[in-house]
N, C-alpha and C positions, 0 to 999 in steps of 0.2 A: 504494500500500500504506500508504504512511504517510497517508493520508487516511482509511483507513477506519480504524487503531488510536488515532486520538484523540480517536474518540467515546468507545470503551472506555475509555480512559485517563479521560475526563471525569467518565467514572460511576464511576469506581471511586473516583478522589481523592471524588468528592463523597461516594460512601459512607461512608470514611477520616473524611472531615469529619465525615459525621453521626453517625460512631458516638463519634467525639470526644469531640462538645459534647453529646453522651446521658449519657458517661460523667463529662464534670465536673460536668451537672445533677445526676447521679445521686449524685456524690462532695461537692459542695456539699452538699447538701439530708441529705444520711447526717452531715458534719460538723456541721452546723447543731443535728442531733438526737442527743446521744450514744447512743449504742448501748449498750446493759447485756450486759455479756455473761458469763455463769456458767461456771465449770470443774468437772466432777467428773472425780477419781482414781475410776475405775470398777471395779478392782483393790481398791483399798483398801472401796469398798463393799461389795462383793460380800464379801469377805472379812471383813469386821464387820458387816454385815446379821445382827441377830437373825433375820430369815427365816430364810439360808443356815445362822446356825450351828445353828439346833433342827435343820435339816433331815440336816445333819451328822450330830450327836448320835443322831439316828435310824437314821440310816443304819447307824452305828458298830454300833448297840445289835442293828440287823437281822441284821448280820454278824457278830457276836461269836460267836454258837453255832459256824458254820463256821471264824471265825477259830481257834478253842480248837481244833477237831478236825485242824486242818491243823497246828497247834504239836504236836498230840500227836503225830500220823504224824510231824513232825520229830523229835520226842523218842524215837522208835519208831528214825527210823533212825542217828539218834547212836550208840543202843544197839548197835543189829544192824553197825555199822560198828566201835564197840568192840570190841566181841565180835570181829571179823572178824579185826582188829589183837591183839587178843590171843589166840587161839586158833586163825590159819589153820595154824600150825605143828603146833599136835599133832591136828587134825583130818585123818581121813581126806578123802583126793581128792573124792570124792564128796560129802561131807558139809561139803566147802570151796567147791567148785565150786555147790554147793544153797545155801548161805546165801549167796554173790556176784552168783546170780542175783535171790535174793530182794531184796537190797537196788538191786541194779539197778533191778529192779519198782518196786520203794518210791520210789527217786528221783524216776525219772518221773511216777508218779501223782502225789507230791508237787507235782512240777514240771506238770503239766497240772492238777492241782486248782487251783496257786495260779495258773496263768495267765488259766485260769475265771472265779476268785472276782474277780482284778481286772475283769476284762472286764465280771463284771457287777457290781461295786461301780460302776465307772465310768461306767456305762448308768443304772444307777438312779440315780447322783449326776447325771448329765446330765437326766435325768427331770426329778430334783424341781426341778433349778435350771431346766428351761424352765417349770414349774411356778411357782416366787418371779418369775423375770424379769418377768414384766408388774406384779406389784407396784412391785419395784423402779421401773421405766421410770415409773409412772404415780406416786411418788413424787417422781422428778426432773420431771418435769412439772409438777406438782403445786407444785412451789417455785417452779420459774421462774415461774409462773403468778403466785404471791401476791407475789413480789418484781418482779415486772412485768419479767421477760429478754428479751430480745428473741432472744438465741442461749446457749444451753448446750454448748460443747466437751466431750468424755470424752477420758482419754487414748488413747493416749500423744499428747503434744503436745509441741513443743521447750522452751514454756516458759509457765507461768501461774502469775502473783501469787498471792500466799495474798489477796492482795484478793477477787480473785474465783472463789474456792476454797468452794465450794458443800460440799462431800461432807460435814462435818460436820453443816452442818445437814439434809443429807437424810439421814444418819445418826440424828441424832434424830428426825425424824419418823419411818422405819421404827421406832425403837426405842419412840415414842410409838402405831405402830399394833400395833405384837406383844404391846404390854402388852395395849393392848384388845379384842385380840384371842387370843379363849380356847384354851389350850395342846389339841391333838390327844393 
């Protein structure tokens, strides 16, 4: 038995071996060549991308009409719950019981309208941003490229120098193509 496990054994140390001396060739030859390596805060771009913020803006502007009508219906049932608080006492039963339900109604729609409006604020906001994202990406490419990177990290990361903290300047480029590029 022990005669036939020390072929095995043989090939395996030799493997061991080769992947070794692969690894220091490959660790030598990487030290010899510094490595340039970029960091973007991808939070912080995305979130100051003139793309992102017009898109924002927009979005705001889209929803503003349904924003104001959903504020009214609140303004509606402050009212109708005022009233409720001031006047279930000398109101008849019926005429108590009829405005408790009304406002009942009202909460709800409130409450499914606004759960609505986010669902699709948040659909469209996901839209437009699969929409900017390949700017954005072809922007960070686009540096690394003219700064000659060899690898570009995004976060979250444990830890990168403001040395090699890229996002301002791919900040300013986006910020240099949104000029040149004529407002929707």
């Amino acid at each position: 038995m022990a005669a036939r496990s020390a072929p095995k054994f043989r090939t395996r140390a030799g493997l061991i071996l080769a992947g070794a001396l692969l690894f220091l060739c490959v660790a030598t030859a990487f030290a010899q060549q510094a490595a340039r390596i970029g960091y973007v805060d991808m939070k912080r771009l995305i979130d100051n991308a003139p793309q992102v913020l017009d898109t924002r803006r927009r979005l705001e502007t889209e929803f503003a009409p349904r924003n104001k009508a959903l504020e009214s219906e609140q303004l509606r049932l402050a009212e109708l719950e005022a009233r409720d608080r001031r006047d279930s006492a000398i109101l008849p039963k019926a005429a108590a019981d009829s405005l408790k339900r009304e406002i009942e109604a009202l909460r709800k729609s409130i409450e499914r309208t606004r759960k609505r409006l986010a669902e699709e604020f948040k659909a469209r906001g996901d839209e437009e941003f699969n929409r900017q994202w390949p700017r954005i990406e072809a922007a960070v490419i686009a540096h690394a490229r003219e700064n000659q990177l060899d690898l570009v990290i995004q976060a979250p990361v444990m830890y990168a120098s403001a040395q090699i903290d890229i996002t301002d300047a791919v900040l300013a480029r986006l910020k240099r193509e949104a000029a040149a590029t004529p407002a929707r």
